[in-house]
C-alpha atoms as an extended CHARMM CRD file, in Angstrom:
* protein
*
        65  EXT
         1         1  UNK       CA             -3.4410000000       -4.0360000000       -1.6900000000  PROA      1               0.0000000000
         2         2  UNK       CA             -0.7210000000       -5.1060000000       -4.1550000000  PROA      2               0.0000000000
         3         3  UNK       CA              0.3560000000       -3.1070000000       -7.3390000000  PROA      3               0.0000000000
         4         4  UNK       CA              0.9980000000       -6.2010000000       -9.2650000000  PROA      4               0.0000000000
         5         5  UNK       CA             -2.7860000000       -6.8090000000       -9.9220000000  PROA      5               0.0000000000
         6         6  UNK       CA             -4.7150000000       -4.8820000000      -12.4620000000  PROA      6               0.0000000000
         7         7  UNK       CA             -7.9360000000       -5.2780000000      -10.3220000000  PROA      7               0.0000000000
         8         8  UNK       CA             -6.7270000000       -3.1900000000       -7.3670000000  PROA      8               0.0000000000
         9         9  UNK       CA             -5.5770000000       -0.1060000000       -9.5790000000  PROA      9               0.0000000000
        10        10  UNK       CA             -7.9180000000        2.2560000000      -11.1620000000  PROA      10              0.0000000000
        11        11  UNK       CA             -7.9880000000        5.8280000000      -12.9580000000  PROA      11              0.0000000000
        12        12  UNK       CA             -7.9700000000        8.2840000000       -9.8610000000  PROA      12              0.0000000000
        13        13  UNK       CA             -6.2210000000        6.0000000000       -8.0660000000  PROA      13              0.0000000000
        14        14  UNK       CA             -3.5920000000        7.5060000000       -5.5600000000  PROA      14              0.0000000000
        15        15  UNK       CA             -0.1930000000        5.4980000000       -5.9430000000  PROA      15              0.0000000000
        16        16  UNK       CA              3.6090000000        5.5400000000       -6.0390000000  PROA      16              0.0000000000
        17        17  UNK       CA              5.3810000000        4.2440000000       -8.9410000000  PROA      17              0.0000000000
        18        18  UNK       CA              8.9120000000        4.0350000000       -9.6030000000  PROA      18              0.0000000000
        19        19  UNK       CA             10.1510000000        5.7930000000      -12.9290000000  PROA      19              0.0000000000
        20        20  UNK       CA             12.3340000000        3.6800000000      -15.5240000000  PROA      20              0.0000000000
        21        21  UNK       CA             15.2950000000        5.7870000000      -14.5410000000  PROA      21              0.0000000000
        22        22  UNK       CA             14.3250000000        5.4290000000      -11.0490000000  PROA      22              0.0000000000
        23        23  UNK       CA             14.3820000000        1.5470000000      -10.6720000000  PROA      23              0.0000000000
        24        24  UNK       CA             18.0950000000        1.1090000000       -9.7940000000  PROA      24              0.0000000000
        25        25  UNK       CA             17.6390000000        3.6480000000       -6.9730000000  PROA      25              0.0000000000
        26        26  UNK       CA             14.0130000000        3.0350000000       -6.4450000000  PROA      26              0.0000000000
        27        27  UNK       CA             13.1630000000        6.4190000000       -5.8690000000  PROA      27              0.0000000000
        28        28  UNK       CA              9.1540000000        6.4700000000       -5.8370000000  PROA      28              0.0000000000
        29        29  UNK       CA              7.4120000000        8.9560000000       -7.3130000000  PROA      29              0.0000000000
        30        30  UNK       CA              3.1990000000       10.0840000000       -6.4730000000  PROA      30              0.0000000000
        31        31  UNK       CA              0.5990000000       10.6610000000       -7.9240000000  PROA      31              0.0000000000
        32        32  UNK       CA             -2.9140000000        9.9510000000       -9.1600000000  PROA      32              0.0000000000
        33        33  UNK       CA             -3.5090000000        7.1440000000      -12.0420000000  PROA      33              0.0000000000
        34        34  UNK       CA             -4.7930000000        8.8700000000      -15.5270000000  PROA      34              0.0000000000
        35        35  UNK       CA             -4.2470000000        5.5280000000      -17.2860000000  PROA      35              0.0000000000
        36        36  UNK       CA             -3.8320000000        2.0660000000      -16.7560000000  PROA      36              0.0000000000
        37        37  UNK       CA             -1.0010000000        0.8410000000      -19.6430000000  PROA      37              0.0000000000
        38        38  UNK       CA             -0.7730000000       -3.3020000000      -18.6470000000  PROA      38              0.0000000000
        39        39  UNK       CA             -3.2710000000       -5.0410000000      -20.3470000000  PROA      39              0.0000000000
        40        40  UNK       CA             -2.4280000000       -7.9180000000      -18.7180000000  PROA      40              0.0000000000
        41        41  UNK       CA             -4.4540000000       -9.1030000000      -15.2320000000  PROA      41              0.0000000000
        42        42  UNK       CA             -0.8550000000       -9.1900000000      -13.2680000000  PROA      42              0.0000000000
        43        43  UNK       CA              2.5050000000       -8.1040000000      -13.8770000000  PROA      43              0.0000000000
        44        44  UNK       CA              5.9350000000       -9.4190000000      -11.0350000000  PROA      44              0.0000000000
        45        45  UNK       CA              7.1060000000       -5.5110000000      -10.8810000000  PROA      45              0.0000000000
        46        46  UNK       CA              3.7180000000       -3.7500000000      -10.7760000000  PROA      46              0.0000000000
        47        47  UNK       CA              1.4070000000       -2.8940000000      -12.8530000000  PROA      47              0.0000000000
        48        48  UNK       CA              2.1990000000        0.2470000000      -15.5810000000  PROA      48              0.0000000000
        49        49  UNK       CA              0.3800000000        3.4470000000      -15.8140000000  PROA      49              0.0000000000
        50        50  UNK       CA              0.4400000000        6.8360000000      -16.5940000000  PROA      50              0.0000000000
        51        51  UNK       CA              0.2420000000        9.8830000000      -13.7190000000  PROA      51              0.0000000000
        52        52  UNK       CA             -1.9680000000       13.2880000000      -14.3310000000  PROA      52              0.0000000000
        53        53  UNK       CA              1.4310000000       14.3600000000      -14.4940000000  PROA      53              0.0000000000
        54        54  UNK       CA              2.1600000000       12.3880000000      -17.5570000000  PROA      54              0.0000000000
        55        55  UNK       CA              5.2080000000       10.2260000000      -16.0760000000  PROA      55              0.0000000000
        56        56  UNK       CA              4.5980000000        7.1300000000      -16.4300000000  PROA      56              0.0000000000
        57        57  UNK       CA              5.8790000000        3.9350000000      -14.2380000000  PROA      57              0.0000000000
        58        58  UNK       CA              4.9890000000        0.7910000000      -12.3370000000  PROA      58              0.0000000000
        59        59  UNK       CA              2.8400000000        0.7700000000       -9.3960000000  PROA      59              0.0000000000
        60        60  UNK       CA              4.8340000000        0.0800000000       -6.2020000000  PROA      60              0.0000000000
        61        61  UNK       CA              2.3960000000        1.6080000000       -3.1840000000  PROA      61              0.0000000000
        62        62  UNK       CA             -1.0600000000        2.4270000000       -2.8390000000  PROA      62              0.0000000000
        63        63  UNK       CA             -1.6740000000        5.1170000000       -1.1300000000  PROA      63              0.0000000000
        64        64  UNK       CA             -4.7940000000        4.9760000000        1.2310000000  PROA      64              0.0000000000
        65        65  UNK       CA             -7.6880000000        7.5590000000        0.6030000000  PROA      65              0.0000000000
């Protein structure tokens, strides 16, 4: 499954997103989705949301269950 479409993520969601200070390096960070931020149905460099954790960043990975 891709992180570019809105219909593949949802809240509980394991995934890896890359941070905004991360995206030079691409350092990916985990975590489960608390909140899905792109309204829009697709985004080119994932889709953003918003960790348990609170950091927030663009899907890259999902992680299987």
């Amino acid at each position: 499954m891709s992180g570019t479409n809105r219909s593949n993520i949802y809240i509980g969601l394991n995934v890896e997103i890359v941070l905004k200070q991360d995206q030079r390096t691409g350092k990916l960070t985990s975590g489960t989705v608390e909140k899905i931020l792109t309204n829009s149905p697709t985004h080119p460099h994932g889709i953003k949301v918003r960790l348990t954790t609170g950091d927030v960043g663009r899907v890259k990975v999902i992680l299987p269950e």
